[in-house]
N, CA, C and O atoms as a Tripos MOL2 file, in Angstrom:
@<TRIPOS>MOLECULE
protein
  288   287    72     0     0
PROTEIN
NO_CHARGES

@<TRIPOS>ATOM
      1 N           3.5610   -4.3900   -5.5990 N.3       1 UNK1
      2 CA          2.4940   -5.1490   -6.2060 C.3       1 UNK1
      3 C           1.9730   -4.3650   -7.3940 C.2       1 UNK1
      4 O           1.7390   -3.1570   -7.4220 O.2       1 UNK1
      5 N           1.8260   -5.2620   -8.3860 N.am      2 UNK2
      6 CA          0.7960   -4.3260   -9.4780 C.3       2 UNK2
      7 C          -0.3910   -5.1850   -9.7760 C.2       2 UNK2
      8 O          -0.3840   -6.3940   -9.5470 O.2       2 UNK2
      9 N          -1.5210   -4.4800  -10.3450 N.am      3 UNK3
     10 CA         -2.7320   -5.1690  -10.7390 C.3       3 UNK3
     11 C          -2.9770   -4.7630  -12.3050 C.2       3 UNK3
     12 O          -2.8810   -3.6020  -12.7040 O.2       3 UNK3
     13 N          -3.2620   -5.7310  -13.0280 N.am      4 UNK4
     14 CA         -3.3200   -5.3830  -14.4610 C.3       4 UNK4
     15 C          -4.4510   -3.9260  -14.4550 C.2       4 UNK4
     16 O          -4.9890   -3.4250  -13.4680 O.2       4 UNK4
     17 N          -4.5310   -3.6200  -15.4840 N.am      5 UNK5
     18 CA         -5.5520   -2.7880  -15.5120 C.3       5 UNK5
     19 C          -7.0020   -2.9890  -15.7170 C.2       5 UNK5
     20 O          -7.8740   -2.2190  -15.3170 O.2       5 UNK5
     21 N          -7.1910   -4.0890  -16.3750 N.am      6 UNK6
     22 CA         -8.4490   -4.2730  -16.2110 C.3       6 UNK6
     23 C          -8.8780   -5.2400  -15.3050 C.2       6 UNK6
     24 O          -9.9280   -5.8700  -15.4330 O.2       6 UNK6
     25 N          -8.1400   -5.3590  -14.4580 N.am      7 UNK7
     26 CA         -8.5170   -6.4700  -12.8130 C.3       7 UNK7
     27 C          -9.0090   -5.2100  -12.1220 C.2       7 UNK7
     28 O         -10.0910   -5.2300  -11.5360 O.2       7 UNK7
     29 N          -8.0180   -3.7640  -12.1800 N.am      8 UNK8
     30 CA         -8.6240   -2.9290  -10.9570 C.3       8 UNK8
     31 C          -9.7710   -2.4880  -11.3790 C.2       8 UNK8
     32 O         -10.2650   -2.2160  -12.4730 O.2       8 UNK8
     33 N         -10.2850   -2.4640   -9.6420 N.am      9 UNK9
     34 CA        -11.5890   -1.8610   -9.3190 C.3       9 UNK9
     35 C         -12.3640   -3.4020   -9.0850 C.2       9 UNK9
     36 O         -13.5900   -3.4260   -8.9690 O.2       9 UNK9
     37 N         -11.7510   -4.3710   -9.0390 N.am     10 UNK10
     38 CA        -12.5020   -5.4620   -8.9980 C.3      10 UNK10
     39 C         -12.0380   -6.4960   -7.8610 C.2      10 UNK10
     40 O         -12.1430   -7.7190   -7.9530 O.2      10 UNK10
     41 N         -11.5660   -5.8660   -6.8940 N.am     11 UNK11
     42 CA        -11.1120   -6.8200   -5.5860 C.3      11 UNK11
     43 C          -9.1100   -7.1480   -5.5110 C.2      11 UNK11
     44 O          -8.3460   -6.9260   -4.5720 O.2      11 UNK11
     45 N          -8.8870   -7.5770   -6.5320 N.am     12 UNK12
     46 CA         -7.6730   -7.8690   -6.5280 C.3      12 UNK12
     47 C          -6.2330   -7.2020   -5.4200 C.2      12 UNK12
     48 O          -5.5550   -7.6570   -4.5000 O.2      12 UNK12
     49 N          -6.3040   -6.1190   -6.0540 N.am     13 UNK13
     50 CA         -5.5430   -4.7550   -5.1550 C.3      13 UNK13
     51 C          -5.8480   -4.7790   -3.6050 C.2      13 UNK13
     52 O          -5.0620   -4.3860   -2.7420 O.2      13 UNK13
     53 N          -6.6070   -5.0920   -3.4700 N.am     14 UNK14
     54 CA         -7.5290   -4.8270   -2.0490 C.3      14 UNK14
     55 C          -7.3360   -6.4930   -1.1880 C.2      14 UNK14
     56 O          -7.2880   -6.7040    0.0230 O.2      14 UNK14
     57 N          -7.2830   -7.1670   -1.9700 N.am     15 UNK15
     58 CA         -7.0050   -8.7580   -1.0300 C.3      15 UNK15
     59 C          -5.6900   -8.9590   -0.6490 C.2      15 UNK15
     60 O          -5.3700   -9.5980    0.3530 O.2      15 UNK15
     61 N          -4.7510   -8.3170   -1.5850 N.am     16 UNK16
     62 CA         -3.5310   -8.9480   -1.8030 C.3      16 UNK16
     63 C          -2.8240   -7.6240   -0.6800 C.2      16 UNK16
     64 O          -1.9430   -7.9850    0.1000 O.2      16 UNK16
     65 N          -3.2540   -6.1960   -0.6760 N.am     17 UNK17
     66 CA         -2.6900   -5.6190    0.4040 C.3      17 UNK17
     67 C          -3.3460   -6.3440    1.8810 C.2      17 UNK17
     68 O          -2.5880   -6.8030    2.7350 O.2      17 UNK17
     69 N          -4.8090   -6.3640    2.0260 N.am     18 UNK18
     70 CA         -5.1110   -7.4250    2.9990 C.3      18 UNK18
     71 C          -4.3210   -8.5420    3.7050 C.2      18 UNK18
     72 O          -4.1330   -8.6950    4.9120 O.2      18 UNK18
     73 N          -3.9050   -9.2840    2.6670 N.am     19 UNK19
     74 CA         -3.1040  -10.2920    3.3230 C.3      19 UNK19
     75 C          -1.6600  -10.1060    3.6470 C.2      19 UNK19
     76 O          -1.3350  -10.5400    4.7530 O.2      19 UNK19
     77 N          -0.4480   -9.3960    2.7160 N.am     20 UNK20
     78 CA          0.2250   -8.4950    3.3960 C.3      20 UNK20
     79 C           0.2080   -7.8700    4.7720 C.2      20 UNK20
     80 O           1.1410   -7.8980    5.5760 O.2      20 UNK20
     81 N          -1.1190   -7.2320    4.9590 N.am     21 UNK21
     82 CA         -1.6020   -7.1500    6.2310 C.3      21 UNK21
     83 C          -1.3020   -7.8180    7.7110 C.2      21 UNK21
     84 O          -0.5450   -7.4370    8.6030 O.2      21 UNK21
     85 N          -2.4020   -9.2450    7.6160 N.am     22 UNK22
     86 CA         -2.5850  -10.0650    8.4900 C.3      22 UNK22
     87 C          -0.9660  -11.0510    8.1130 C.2      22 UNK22
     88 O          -0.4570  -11.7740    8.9690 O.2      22 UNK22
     89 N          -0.5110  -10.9130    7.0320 N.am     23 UNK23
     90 CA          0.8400  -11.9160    7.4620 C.3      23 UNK23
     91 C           1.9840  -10.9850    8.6800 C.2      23 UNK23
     92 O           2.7460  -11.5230    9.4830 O.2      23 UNK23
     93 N           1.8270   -9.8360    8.5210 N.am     24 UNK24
     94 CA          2.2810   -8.9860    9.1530 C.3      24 UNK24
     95 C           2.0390   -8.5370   10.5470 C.2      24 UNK24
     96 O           2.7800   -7.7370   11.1190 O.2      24 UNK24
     97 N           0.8320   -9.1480   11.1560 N.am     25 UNK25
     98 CA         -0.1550   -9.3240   12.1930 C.3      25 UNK25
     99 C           0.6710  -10.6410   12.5440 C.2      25 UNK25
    100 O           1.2130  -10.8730   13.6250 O.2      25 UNK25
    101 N           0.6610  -11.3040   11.6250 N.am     26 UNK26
    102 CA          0.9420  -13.0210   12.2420 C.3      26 UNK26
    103 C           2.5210  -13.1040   12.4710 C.2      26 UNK26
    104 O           3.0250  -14.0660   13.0500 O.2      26 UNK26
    105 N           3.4530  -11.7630   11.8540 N.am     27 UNK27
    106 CA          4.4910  -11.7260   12.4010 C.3      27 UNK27
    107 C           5.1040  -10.9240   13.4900 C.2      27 UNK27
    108 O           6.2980  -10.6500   13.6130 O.2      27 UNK27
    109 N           3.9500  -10.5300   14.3910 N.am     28 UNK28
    110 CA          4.0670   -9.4750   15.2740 C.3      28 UNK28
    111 C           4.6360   -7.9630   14.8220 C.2      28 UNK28
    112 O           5.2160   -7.2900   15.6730 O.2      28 UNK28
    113 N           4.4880   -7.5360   13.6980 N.am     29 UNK29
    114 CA          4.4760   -6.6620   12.8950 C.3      29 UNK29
    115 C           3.4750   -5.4340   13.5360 C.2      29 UNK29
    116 O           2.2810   -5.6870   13.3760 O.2      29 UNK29
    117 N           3.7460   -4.2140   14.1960 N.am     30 UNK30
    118 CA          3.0840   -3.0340   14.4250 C.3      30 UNK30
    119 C           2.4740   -2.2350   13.4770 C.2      30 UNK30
    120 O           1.3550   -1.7550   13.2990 O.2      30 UNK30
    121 N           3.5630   -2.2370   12.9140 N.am     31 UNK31
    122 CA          2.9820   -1.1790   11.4320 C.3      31 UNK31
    123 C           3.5580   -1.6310    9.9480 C.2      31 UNK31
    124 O           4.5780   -2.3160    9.8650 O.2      31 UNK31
    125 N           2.7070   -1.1250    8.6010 N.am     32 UNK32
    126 CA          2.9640   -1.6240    7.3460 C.3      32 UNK32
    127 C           3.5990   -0.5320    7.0770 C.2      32 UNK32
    128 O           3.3120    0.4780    7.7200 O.2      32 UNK32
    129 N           4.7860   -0.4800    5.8850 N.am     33 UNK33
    130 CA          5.2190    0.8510    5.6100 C.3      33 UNK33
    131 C           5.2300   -0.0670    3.8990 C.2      33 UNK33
    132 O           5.3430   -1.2340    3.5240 O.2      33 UNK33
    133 N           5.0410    1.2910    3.2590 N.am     34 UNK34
    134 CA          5.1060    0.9350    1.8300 C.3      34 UNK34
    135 C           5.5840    1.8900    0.8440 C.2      34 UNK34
    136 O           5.3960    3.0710    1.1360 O.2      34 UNK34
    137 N           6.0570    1.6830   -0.0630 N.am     35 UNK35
    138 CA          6.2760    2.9790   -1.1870 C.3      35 UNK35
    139 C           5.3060    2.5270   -2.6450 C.2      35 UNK35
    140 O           5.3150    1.7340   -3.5870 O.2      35 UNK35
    141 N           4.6100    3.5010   -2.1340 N.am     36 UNK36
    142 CA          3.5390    3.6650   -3.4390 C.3      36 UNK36
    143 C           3.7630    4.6850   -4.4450 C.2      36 UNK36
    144 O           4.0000    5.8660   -4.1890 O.2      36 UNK36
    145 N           3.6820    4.1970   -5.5500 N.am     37 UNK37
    146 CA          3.5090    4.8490   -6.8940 C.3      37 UNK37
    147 C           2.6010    6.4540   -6.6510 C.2      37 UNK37
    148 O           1.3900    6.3770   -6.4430 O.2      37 UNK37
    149 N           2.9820    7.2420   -6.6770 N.am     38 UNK38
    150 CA          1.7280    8.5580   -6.2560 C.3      38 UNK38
    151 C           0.4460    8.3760   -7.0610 C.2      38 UNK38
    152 O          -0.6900    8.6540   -6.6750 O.2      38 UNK38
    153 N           0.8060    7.8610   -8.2510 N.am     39 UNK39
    154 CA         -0.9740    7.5740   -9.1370 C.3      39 UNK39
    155 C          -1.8150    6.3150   -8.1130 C.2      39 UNK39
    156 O          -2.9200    5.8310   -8.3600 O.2      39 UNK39
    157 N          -1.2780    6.1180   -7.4040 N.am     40 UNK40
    158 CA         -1.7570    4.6280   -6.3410 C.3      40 UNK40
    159 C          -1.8990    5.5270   -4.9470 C.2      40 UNK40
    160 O          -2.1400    4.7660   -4.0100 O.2      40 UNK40
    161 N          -1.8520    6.3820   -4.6890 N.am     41 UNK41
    162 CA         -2.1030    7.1550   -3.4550 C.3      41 UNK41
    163 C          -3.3750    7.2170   -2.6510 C.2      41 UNK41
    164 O          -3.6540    7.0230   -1.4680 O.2      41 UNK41
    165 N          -4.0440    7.5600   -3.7330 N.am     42 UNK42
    166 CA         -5.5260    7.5470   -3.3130 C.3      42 UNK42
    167 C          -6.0860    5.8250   -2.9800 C.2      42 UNK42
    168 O          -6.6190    5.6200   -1.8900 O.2      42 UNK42
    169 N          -5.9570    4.8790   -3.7840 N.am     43 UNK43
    170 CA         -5.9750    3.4110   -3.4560 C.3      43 UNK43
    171 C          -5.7020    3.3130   -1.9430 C.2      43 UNK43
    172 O          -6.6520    3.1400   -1.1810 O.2      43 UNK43
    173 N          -4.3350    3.4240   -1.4370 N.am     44 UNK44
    174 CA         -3.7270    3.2890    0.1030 C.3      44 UNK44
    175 C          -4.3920    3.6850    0.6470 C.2      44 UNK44
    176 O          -4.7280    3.0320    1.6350 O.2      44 UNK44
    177 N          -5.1110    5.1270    0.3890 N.am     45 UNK45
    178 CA         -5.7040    5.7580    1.3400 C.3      45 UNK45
    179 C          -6.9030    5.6770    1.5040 C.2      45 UNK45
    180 O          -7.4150    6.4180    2.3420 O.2      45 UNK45
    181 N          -7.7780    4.6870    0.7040 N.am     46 UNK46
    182 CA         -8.8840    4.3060    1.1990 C.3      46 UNK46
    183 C          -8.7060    2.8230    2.1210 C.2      46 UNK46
    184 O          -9.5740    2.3640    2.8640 O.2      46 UNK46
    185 N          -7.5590    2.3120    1.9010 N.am     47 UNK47
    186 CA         -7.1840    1.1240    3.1530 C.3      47 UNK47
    187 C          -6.8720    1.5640    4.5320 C.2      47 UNK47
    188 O          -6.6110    0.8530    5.5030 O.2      47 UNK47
    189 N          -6.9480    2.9580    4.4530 N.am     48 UNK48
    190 CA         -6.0240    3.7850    5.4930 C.3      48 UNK48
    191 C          -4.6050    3.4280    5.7750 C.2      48 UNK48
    192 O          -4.1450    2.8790    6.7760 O.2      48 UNK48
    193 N          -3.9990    3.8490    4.6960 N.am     49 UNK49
    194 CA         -2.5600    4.1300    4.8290 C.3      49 UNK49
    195 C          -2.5360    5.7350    4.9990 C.2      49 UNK49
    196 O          -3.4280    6.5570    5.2100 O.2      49 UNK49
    197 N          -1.2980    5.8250    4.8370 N.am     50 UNK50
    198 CA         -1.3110    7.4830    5.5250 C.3      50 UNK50
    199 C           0.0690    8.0450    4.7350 C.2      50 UNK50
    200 O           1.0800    7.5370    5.2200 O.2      50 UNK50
    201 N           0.3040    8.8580    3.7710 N.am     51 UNK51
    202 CA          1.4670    9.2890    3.2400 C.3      51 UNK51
    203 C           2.2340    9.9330    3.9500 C.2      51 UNK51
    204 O           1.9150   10.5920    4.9400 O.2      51 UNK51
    205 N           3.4470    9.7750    3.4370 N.am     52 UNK52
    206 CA          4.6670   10.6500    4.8040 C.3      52 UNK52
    207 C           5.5940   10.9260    3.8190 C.2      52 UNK52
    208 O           5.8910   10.1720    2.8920 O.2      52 UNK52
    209 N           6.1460   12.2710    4.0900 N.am     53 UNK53
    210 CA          7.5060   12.7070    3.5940 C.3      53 UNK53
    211 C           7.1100   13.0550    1.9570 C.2      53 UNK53
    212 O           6.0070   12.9230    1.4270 O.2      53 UNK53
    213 N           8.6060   13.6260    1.2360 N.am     54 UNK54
    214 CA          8.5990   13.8080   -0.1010 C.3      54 UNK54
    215 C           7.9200   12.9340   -1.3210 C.2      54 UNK54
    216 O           7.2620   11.8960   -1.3860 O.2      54 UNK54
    217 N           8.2200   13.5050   -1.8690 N.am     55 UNK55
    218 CA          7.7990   12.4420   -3.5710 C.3      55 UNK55
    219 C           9.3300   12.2130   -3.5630 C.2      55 UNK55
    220 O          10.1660   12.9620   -3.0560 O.2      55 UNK55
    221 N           9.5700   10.9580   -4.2640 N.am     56 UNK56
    222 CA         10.8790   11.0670   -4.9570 C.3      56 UNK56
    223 C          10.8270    9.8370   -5.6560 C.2      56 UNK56
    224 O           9.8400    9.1080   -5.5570 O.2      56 UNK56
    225 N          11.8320    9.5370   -6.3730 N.am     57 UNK57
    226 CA         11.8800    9.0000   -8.0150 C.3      57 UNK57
    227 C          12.1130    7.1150   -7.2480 C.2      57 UNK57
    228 O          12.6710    6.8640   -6.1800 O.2      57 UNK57
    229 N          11.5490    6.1950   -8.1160 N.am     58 UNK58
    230 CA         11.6790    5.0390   -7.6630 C.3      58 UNK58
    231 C          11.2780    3.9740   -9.1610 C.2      58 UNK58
    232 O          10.2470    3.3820   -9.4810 O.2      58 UNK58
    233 N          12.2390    4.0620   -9.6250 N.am     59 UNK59
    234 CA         12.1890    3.1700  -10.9010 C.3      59 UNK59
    235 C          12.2630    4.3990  -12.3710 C.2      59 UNK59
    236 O          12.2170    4.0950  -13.5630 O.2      59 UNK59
    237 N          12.3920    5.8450  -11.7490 N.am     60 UNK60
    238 CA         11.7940    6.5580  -13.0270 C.3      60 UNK60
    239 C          10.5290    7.1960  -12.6560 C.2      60 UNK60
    240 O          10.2150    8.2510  -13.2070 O.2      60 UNK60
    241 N           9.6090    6.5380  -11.5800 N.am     61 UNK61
    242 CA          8.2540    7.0260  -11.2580 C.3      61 UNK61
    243 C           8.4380    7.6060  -10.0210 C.2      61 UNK61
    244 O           9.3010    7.2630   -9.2120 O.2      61 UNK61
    245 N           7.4830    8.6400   -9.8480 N.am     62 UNK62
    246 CA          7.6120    9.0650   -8.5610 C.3      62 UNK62
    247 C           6.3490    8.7380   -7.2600 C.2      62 UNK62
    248 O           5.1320    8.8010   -7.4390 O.2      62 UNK62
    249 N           7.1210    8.3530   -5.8370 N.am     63 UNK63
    250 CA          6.3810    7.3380   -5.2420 C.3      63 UNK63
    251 C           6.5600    8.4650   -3.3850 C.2      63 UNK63
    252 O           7.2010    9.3610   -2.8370 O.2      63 UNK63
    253 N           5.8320    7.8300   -3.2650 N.am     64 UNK64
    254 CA          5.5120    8.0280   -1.6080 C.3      64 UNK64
    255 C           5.6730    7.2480   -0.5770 C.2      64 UNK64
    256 O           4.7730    6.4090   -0.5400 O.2      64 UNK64
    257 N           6.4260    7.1520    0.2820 N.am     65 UNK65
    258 CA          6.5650    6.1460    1.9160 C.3      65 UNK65
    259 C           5.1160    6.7850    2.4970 C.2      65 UNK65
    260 O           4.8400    7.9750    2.6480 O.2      65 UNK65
    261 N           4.1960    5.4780    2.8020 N.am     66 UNK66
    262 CA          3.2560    5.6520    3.3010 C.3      66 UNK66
    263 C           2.9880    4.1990    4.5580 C.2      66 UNK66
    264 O           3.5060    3.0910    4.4210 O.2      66 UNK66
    265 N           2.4010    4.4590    5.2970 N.am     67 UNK67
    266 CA          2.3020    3.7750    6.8400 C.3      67 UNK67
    267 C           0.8890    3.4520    6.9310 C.2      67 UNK67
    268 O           0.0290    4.0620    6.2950 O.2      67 UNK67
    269 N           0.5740    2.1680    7.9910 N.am     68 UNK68
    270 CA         -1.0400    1.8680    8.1300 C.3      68 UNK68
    271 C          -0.2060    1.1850    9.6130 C.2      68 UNK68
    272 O           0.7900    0.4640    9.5580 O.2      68 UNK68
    273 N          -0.6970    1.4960   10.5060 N.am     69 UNK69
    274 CA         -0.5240    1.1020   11.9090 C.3      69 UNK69
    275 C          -1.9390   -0.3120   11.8620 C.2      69 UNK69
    276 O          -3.0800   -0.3210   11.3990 O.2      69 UNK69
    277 N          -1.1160   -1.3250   12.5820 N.am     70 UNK70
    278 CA         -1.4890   -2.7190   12.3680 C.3      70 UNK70
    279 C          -2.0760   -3.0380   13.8880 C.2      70 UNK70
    280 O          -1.5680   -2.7540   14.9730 O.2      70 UNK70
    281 N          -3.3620   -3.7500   13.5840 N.am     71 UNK71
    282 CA         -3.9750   -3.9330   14.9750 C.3      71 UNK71
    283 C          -4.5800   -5.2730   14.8760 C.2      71 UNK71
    284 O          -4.9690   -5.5660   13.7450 O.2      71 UNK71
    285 N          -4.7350   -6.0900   15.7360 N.am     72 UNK72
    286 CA         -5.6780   -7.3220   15.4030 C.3      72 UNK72
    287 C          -7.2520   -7.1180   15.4390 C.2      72 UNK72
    288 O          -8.0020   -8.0600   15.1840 O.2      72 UNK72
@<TRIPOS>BOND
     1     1     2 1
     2     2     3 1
     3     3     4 2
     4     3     5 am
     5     5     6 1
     6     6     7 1
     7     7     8 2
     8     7     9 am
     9     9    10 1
    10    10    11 1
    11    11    12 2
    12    11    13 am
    13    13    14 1
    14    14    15 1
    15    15    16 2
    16    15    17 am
    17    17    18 1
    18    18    19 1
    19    19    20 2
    20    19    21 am
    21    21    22 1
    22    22    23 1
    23    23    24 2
    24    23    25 am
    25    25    26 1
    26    26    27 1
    27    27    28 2
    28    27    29 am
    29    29    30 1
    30    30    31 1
    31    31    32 2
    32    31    33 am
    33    33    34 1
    34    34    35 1
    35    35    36 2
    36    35    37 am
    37    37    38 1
    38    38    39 1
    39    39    40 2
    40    39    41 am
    41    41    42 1
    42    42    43 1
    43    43    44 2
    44    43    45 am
    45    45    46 1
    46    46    47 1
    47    47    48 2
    48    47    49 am
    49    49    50 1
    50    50    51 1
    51    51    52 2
    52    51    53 am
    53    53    54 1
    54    54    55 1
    55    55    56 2
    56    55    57 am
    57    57    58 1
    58    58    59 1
    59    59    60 2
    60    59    61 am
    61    61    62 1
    62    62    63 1
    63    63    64 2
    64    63    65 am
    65    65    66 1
    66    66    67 1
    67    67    68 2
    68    67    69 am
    69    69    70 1
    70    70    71 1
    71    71    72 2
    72    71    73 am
    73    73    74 1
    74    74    75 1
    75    75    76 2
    76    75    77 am
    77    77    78 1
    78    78    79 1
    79    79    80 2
    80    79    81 am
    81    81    82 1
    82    82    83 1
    83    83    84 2
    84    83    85 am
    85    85    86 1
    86    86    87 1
    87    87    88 2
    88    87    89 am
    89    89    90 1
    90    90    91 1
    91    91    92 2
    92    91    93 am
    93    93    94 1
    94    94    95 1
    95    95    96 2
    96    95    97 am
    97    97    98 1
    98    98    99 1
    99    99   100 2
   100    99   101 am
   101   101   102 1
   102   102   103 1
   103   103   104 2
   104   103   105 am
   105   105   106 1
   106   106   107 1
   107   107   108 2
   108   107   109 am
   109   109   110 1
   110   110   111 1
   111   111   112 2
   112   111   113 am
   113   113   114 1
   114   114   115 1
   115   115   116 2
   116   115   117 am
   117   117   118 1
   118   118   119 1
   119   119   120 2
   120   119   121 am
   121   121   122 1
   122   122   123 1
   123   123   124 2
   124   123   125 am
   125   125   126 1
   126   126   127 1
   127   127   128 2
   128   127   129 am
   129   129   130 1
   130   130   131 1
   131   131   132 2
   132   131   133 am
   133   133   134 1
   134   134   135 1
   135   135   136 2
   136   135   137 am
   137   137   138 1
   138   138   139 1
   139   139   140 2
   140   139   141 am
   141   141   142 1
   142   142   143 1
   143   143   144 2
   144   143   145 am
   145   145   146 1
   146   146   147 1
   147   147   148 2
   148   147   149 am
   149   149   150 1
   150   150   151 1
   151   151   152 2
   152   151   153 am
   153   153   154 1
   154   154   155 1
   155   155   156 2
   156   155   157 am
   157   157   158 1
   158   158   159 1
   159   159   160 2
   160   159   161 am
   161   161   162 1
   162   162   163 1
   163   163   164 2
   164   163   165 am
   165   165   166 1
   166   166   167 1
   167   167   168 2
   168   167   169 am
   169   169   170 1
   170   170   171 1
   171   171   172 2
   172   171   173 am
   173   173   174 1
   174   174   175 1
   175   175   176 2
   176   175   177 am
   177   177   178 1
   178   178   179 1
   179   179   180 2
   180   179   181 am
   181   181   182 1
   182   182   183 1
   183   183   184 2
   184   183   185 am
   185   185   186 1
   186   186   187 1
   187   187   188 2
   188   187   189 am
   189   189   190 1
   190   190   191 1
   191   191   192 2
   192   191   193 am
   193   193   194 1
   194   194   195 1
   195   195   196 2
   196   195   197 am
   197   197   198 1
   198   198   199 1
   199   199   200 2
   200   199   201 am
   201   201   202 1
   202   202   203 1
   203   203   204 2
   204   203   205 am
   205   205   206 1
   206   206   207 1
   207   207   208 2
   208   207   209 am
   209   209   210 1
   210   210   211 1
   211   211   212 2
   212   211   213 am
   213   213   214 1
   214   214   215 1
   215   215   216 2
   216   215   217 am
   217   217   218 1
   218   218   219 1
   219   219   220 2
   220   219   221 am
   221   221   222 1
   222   222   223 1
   223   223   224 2
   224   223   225 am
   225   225   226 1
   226   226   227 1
   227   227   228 2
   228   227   229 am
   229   229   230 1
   230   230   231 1
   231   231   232 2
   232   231   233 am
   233   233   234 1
   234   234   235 1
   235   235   236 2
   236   235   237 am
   237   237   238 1
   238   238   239 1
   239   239   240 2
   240   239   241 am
   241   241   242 1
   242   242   243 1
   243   243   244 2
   244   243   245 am
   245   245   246 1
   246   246   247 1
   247   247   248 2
   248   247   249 am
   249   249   250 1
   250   250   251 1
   251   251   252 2
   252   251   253 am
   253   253   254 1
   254   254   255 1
   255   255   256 2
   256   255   257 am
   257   257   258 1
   258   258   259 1
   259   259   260 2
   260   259   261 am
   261   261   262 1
   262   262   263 1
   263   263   264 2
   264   263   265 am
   265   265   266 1
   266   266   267 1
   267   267   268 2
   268   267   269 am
   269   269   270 1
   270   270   271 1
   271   271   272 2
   272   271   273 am
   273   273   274 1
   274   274   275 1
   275   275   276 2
   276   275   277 am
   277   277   278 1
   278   278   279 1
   279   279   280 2
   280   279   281 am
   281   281   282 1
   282   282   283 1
   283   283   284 2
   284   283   285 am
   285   285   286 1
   286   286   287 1
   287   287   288 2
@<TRIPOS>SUBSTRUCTURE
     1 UNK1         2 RESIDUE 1 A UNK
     2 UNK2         6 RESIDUE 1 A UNK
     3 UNK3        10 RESIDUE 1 A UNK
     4 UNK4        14 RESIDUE 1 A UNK
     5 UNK5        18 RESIDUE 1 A UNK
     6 UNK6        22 RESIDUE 1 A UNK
     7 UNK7        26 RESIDUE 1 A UNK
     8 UNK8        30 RESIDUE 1 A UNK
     9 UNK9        34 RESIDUE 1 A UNK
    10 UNK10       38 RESIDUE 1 A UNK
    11 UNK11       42 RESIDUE 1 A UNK
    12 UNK12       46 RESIDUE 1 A UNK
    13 UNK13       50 RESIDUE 1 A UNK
    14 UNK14       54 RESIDUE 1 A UNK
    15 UNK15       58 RESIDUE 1 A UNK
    16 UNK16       62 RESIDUE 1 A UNK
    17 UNK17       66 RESIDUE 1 A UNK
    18 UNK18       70 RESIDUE 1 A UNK
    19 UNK19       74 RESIDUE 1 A UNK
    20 UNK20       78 RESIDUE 1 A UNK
    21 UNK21       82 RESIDUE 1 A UNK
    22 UNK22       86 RESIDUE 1 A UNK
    23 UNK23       90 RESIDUE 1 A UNK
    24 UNK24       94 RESIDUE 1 A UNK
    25 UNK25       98 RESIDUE 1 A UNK
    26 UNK26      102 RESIDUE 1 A UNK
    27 UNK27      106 RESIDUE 1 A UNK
    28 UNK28      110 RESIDUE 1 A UNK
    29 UNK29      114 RESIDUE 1 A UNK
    30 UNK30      118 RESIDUE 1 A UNK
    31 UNK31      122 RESIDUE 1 A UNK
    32 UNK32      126 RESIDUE 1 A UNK
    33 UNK33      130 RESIDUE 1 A UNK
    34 UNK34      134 RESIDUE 1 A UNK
    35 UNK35      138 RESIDUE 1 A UNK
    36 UNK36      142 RESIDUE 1 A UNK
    37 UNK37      146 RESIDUE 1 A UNK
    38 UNK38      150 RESIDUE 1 A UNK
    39 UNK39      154 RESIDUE 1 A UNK
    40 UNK40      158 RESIDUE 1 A UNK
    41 UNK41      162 RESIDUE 1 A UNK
    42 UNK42      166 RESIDUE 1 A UNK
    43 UNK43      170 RESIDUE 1 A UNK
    44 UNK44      174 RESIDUE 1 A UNK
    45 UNK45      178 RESIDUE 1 A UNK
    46 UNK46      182 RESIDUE 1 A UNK
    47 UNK47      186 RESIDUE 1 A UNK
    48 UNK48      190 RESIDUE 1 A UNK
    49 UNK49      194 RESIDUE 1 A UNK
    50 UNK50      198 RESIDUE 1 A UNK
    51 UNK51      202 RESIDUE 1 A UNK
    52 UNK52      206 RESIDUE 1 A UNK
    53 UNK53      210 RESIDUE 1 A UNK
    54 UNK54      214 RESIDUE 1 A UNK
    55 UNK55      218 RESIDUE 1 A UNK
    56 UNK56      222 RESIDUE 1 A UNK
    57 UNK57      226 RESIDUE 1 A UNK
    58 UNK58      230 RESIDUE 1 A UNK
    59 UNK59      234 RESIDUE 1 A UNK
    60 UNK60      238 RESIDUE 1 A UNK
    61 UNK61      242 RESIDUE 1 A UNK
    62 UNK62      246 RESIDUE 1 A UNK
    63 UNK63      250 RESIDUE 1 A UNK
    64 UNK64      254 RESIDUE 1 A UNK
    65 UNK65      258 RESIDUE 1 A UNK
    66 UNK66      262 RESIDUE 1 A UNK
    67 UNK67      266 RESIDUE 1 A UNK
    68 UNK68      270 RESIDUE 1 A UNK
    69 UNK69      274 RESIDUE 1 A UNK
    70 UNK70      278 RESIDUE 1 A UNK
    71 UNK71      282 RESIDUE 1 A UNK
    72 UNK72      286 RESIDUE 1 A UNK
């Protein structure tokens, strides 16, 4: 997902991992796993995602596998 730049900080980022979320809930889905951009790290981690493992290259940019254990 990307959010323009002048949308963030204004809800966008935050609904659209949300619903990702609960579709993932509605597919009996345990946990979210994602690869985030590392400049987007801190974002995840105020949703409580949780980073795991190396940095490594993903388009040219370097990104993180990060996890949020899914609960109703």
């Amino acid at each position: 997902m990307a959010v323009l730049p002048a949308a963030r900080g204004t809800g966008p980022g935050v609904a659209l991992v949300r619903a990702i979320e609960r579709a993932g809930l509605e597919r009996g889905a345990g946990e979210l796993e994602l690869h985030a951009q590392v400049s987007a790290i801190g974002f995840h981690e105020r949703l409580g995602h949780t980073a795991h493992g190396p940095e490594y290259l993903d388009g040219g940019l370097p990104h993180r596998t990060m996890t949020r254990g899914l609960t109703g």
